[in-house]
C-alpha positions in Angstrom: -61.3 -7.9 18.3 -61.5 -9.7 21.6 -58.6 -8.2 24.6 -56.3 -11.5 25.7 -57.8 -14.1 27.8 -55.2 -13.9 31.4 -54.8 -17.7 32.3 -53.6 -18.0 36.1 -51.7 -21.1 37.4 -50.9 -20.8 41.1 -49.6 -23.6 43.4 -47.5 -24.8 46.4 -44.0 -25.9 45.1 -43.8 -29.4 46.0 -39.8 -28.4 46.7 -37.6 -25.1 46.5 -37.6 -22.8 44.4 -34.0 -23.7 43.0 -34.9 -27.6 42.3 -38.3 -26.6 41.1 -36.4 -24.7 38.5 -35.6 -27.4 36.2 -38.6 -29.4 36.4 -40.6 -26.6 35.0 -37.8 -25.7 32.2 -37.4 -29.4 31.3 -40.9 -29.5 30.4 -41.3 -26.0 29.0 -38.4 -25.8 26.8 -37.8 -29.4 25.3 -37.3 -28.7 21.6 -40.1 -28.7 18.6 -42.7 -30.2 20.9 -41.7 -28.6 24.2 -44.6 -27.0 26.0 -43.8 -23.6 25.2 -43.8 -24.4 21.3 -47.1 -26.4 21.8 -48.5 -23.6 23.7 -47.6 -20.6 21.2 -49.0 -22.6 18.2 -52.4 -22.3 20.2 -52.4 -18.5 20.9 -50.1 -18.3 23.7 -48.6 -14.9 24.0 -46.3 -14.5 26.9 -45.6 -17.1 29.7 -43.7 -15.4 33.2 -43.1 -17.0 36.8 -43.5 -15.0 39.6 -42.7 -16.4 42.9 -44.3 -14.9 46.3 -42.8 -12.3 48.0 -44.4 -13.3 51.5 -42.3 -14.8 54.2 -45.6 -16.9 55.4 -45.9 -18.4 51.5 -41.8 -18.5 50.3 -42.8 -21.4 48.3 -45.6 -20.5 46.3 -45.5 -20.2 42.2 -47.6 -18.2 40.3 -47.4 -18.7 36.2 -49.2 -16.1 34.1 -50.1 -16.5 30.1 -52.0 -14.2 27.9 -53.6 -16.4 25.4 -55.2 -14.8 22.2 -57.2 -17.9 21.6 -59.4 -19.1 24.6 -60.0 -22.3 22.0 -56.0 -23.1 22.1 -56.0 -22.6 26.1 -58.5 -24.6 26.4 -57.0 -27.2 24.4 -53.6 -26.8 25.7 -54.7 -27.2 29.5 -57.3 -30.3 28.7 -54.3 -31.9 27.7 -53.3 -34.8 30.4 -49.3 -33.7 29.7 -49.9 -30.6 31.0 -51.9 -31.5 33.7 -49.3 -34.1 35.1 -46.7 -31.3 34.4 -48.7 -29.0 36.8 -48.7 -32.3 39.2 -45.2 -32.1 39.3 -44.4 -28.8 39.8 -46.8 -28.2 42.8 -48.4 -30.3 45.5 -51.6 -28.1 45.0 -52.9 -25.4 42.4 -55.5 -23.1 41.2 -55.9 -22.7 38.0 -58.5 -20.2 36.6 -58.7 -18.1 33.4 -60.0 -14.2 33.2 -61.3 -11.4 30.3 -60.5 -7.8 31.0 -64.1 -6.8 32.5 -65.9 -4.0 29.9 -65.1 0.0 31.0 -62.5 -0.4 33.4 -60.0 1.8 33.5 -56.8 0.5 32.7 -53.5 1.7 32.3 -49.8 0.6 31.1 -47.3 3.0 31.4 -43.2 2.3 30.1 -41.0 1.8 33.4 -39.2 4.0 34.0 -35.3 4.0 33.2 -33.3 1.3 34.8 -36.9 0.0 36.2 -38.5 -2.9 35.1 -42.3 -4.4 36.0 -40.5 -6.9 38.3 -43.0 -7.3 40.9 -47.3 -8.6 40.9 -49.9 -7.2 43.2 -53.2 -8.7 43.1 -56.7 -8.7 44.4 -59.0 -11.4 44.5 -62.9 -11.6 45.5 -66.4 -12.5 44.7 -68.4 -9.3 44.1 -72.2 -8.6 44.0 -71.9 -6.8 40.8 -69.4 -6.7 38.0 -70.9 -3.4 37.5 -70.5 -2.2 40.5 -67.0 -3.2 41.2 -65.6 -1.9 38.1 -66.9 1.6 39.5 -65.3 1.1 42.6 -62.2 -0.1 41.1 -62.7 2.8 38.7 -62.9 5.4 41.1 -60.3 4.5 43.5 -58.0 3.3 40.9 -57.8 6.4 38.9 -57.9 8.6 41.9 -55.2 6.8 43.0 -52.8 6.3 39.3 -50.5 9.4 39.4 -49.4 8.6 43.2 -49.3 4.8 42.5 -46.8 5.9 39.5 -44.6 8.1 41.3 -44.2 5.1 43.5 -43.2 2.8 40.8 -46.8 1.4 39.5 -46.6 0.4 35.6 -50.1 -1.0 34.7 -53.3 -2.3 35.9 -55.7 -4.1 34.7 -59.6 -6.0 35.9 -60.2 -9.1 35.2 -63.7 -11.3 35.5 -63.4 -14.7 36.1 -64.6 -17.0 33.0 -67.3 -19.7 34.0 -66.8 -18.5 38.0 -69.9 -20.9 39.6 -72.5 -19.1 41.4 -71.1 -15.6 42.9 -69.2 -13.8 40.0 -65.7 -12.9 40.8 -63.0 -9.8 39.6 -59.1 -9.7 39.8 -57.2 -6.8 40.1 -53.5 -7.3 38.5 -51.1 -4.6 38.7 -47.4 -4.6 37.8 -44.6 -2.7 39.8 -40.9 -1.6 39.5 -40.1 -1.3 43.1 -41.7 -3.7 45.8 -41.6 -0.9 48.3 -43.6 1.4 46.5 -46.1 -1.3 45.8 -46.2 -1.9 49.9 -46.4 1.9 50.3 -49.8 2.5 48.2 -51.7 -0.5 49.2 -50.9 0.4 52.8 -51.9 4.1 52.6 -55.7 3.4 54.1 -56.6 7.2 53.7 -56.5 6.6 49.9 -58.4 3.5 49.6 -61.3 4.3 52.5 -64.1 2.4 51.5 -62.3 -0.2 49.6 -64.3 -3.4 49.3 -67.7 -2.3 49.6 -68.5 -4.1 46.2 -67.4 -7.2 47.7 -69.5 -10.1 48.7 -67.0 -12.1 50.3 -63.4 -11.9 51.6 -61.1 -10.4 49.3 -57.7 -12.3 48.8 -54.6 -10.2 48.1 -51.0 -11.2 46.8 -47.6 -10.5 46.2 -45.3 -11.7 43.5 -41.7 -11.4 42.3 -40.4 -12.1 38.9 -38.4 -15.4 39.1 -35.2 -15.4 37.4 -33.6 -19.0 35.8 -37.6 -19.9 34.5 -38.0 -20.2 30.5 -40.4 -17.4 29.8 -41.5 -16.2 26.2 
């Protein structure tokens, strides 16, 4: 049986975060044929909004769904509702949709108590060769687990990007309890020496917060 397809909505918020708020719950959460009911008929697992923690980007959304069909994403995203609803929320998007790469190691440890995966780190590039990125990610990554735990890491995971044109591209996504452990591992550059070396282009890197107020399910 196939992992979840990761869908990845991310956008400029054509206003605040606050007034942005209801737009995206009127539309999610509207009754029997509200979004989110349309959505989990289709395969939909989980829907959460994160909102970026950078001072440079204070207005930038990022919506993440795990979809057990790719047939019902599809479906769901072709629809023109949907695609005005996405008009409305941000003056700009990318939207892209991933499968967990083969033989990557992955991990998704339980938070610890009174922790919760609040908090998104992710990294973004073209590579050369899935192949080879996934032992790069596989060596740096696992070298790096038990100290990215005891600094408040909960999971990661490596995604390849479905129907990416020309260059293939990979997605790191890990979830975090505590934003300043998440700072803390990323920035310790003795750790990750030689990170990128799969890479055929500039990686980009990101940081999210779990919004609160959105309809998530």
């Amino acid at each position: 049986m196939n992992s979840p397809t990761l869908h990845i909505f991310c956008g400029a918020l054509r206003t605040s975060v606050d007034e942005s708020r209801p737009i995206h719950n009127v539309f999610a959460d509207g009754g029997p044929a509200s979004a989110m009911e349309i959505a989990r008929s289709l395969g939909d697992l989980s829907h959460n909004v994160y909102t970026s923690v950078s001072e440079k980007k204070p207005r930038e959304v990022l919506l993440l769904d795990f979809w057990a069909d790719p047939e019902g994403m599809q479906r769901f995203f072709s629809d023109g509702r949907v695609r005005e609803a996405g008009g409305r929320l941000c003056s700009s998007y990318d939207e892209t949709s991933w499968t967990p790469v083969r033989d990557a190691f992955a991990f998704r440890l339980p938070p610890k108590a009174g922790h919760s995966a609040r908090f998104v780190a992710m990294v973004r590039a073209p590579v050369k060769s899935v192949e080879d990125a996934v032992a790069e990610f596989n060596r740096l990554v696992s070298m790096n687990a038990a100290t990215g735990r005891s600094r408040g890491q909960v999971s990661h995971d490596l995604y390849v990007r479905i129907g990416a044109p020309g260059t293939p591209e990979i997605i790191g996504v890990d979830f975090w309890s505590t934003l300043e452990g998440l700072h803390e591992h990323y920035r310790d550059e003795p750790a990750w020496h030689g990170f990128g070396a799969s890479f055929a282009g500039p990686r980009h890197d990101s940081v999210w917060e779990q919004a609160a107020g959105f309809v998530e399910w």
